[in-house]
TORVEX-828948 format. One record per residue (C-alpha): residue number from 0; x, y, z. Coordinates in nm, 3 decimals. Layout:
N
nr_X_Y_Z
NUM_X_Y_Z
...
This chain:
261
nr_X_Y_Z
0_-1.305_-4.899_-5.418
1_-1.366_-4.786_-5.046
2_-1.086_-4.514_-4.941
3_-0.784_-4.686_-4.682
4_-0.872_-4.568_-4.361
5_-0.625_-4.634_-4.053
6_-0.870_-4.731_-3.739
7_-0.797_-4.747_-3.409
8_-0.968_-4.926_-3.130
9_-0.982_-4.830_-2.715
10_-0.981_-5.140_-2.568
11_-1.225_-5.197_-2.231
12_-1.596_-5.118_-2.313
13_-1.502_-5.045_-2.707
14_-1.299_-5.374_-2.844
15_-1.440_-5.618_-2.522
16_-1.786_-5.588_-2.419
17_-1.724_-5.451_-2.062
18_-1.534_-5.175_-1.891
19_-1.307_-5.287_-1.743
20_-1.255_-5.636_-1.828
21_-1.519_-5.853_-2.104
22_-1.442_-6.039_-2.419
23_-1.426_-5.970_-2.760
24_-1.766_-6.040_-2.923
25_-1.702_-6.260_-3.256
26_-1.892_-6.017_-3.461
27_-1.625_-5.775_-3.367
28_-1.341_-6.040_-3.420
29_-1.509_-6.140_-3.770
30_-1.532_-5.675_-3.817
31_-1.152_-5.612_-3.775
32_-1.086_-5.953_-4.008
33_-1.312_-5.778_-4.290
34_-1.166_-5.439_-4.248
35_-0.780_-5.586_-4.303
36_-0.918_-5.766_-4.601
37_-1.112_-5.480_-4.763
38_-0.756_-5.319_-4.699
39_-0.759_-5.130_-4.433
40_-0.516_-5.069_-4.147
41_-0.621_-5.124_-3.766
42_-0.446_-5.047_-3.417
43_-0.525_-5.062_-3.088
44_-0.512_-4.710_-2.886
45_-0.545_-4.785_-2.499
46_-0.410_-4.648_-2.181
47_-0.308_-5.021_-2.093
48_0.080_-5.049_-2.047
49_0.189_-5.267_-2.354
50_0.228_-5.566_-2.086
51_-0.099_-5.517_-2.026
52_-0.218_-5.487_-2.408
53_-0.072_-5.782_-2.481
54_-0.363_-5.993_-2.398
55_-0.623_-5.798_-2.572
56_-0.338_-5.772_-2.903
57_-0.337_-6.177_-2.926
58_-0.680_-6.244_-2.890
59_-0.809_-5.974_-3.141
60_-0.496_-6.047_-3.387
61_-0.435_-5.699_-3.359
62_-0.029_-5.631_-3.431
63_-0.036_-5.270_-3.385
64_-0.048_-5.065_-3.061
65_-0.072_-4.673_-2.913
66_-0.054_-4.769_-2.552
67_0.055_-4.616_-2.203
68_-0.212_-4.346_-2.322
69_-0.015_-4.225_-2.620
70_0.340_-4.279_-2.492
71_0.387_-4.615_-2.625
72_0.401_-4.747_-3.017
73_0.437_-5.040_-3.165
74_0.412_-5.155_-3.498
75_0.420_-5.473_-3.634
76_0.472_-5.666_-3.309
77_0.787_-5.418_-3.280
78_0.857_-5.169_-3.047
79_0.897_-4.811_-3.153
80_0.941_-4.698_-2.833
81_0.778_-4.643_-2.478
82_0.807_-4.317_-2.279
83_0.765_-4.221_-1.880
84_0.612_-3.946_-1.732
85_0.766_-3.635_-1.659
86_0.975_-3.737_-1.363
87_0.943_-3.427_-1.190
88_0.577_-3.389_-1.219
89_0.537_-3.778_-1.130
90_0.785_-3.668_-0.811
91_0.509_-3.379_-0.742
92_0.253_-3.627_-0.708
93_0.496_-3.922_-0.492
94_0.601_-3.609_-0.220
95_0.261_-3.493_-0.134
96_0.126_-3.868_-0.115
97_0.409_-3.890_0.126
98_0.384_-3.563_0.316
99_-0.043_-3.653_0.317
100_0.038_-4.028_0.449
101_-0.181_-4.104_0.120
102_-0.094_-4.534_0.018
103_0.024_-4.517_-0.352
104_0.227_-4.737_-0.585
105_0.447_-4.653_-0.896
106_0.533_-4.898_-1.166
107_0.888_-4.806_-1.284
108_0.892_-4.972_-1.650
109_0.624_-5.110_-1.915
110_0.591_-5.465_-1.604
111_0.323_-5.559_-1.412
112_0.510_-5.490_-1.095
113_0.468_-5.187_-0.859
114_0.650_-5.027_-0.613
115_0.577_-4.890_-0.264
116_0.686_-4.774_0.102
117_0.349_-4.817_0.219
118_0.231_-5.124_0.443
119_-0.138_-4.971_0.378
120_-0.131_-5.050_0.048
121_-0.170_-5.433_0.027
122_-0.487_-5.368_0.232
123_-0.654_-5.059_0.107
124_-0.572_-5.133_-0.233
125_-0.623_-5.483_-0.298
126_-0.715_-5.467_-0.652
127_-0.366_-5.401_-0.756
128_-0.319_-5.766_-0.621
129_-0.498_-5.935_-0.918
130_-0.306_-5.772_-1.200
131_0.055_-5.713_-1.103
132_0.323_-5.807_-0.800
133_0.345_-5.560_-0.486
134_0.719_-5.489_-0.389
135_0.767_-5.365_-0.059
136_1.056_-5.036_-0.052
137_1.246_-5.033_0.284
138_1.249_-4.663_0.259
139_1.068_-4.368_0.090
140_1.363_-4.288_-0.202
141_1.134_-4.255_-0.493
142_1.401_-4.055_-0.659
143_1.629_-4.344_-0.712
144_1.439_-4.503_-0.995
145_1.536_-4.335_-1.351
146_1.184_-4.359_-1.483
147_0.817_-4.339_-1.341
148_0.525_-4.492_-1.588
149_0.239_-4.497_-1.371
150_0.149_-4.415_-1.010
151_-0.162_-4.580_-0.854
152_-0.298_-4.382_-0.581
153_-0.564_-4.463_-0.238
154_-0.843_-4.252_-0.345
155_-1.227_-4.307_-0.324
156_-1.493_-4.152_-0.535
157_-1.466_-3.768_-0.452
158_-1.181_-3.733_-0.353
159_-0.994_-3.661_-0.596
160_-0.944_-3.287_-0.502
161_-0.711_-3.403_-0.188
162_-0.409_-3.416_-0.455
163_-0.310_-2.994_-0.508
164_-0.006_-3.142_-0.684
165_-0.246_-3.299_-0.984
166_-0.367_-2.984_-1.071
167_-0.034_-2.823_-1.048
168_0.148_-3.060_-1.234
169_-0.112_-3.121_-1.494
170_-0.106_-3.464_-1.484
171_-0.447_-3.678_-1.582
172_-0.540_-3.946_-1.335
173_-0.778_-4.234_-1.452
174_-1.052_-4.436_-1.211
175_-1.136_-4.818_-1.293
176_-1.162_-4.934_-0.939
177_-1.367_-4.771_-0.681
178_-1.048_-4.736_-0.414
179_-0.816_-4.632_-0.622
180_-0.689_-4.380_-0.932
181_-0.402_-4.433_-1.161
182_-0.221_-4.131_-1.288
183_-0.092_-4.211_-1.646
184_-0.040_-4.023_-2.002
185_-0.354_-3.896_-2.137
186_-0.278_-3.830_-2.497
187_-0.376_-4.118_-2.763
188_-0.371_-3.919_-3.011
189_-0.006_-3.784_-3.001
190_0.071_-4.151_-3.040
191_-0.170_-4.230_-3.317
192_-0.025_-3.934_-3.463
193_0.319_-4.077_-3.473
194_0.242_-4.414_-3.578
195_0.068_-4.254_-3.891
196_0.391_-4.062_-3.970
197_0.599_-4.371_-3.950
198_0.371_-4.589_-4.159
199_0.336_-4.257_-4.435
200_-0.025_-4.294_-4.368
201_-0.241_-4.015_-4.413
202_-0.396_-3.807_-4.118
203_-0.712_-3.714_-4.275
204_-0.831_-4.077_-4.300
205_-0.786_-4.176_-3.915
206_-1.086_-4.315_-3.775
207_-1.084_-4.389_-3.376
208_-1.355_-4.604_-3.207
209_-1.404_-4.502_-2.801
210_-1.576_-4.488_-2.470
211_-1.408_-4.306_-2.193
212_-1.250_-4.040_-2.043
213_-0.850_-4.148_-2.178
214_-1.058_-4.145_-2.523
215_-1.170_-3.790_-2.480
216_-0.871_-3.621_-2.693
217_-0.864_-3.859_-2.956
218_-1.242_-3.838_-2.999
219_-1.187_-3.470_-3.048
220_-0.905_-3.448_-3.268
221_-0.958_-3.738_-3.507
222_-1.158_-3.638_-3.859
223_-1.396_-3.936_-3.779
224_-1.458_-3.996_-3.415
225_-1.716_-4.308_-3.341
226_-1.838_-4.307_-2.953
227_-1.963_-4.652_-2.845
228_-2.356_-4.689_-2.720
229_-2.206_-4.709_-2.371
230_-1.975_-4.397_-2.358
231_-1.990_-4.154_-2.151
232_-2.215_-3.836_-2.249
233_-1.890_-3.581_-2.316
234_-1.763_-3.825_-2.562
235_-2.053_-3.885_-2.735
236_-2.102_-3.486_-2.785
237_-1.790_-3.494_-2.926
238_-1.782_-3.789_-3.183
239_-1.899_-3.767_-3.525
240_-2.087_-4.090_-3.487
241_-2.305_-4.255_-3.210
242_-2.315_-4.667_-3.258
243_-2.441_-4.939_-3.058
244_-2.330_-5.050_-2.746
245_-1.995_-5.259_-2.676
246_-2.216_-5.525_-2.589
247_-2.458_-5.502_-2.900
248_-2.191_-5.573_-3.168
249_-2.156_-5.168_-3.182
250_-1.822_-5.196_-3.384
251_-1.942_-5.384_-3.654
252_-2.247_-5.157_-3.706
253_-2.067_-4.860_-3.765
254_-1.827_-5.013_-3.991
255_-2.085_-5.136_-4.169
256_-2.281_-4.790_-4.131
257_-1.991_-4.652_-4.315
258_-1.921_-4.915_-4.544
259_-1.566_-4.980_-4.437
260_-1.689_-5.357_-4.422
């Protein structure tokens, strides 16, 4: 009888066969069905707000979540919980944007809406159109909110190193659109962590499946670490196990590699 293992799956460029964005191949759909069969437990682990995992949850049949980049869980369909960032650090961040006249955005709560003094924003950062709402602040009082989740930032390619308060604060930041970064939680694993504890699984048989940066310390924590065909070279130095691409049915070859399935 093959050993339980719990599994957990990034979403974009590891689940769907494109970063961002794609679909979920049906020889991965027809992987995670086999894998719950031959009795063994699955999760998402994603960056994605859980608003934003819903999507990717329903169409995968997947019930069990580590999103906001570790500081979400839920189980079941049922929240455990969902955490913001360190205000103060996230305040950092908003008061040098300010001070710098840099556009950003904050989303306040696990929503697809976002918040900002910033007329620039609409224009320089029109991608945020296409997934959430734009709400325009009559004044700069970021302090008012009681929680920051996320804070999406005017930023091209290389320049990165304008923000002082990133460093200082020690806050990751995350790229998927050329005009813009997205400073969010950056630890998967502290949630996968958790949601083993809860469930009384066992740590030594947690298996994660990645491709990107917000995958980096789950790859290098977790006993078996599986980087996709398409991840990025520092990931795949620190997996245990190279598959196929996202787009080549790469899940279902390792599991099958392994004999999970």
């Amino acid at each position: 009888m093959v050993e339980k293992k719990y599994i957990f799956f990034d979403i974009d460029g590891t689940l769907t066969n494109a970063n961002p964005g794609g679909i979920i191949l049906p020889s991965t759909k027809s992987t995670l069905k086999k894998l719950e069969e031959n009795g063994h437990f699955i999760a998402i682990a994603t960056g994605r707000s859980y608003s934003m995992a819903q999507e990717a949850m329903e169409e995968s049949g997947i019930n069990n979540v580590v999103c906001c980049g570790g500081n979400g869980l839920v189980i079941n369909g049922k929240v455990e919980y969902i955490k913001p960032l360190d205000k103060e650090k996230a305040l950092m961040v908003i008061h040098e944007c300010i001070e710098k006249d840099i556009p950003f955005g904050v989303m306040i709560d696990d929503s697809f809406n976002i918040y900002t003094h910033n007329l620039a924003v609409e224009n320089k950062m029109a991608e945020l159109k296409t997934f959430s709402t734009l709400h325009m602040m009559e004044e700069a009082n970021y302090e008012k909110f009681e929680e920051i989740h996320k804070i999406h930032v005017y930023s091209k390619q290389g320049e990165e190193n304008v923000l002082t308060s990133l460093e200082q604060s020690g806050l990751h930041y995350a790229r998927y659109h050329n005009s813009s970064i997205i400073i969010e939680p950056d630890d998967k694993y502290k949630g996968i962590l958790d949601m083993i504890h809860i469930i009384k699984g066992n740590e030594k048989d947690i298996v994660v499946f990645g491709d990107g940066h917000n995958d980096l310390s789950m790859v290098k924590q977790a006993p078996i670490s599986i980087a996709m065909g398409n991840a990025i070279d520092e990931l795949k130095e620190a997996a245990t196990f190279i598959t196929k691409g996202c787009n080549d049915d790469g899940i279902e070859y390792a599991c099958k590699h392994f004999k999970w399935i």
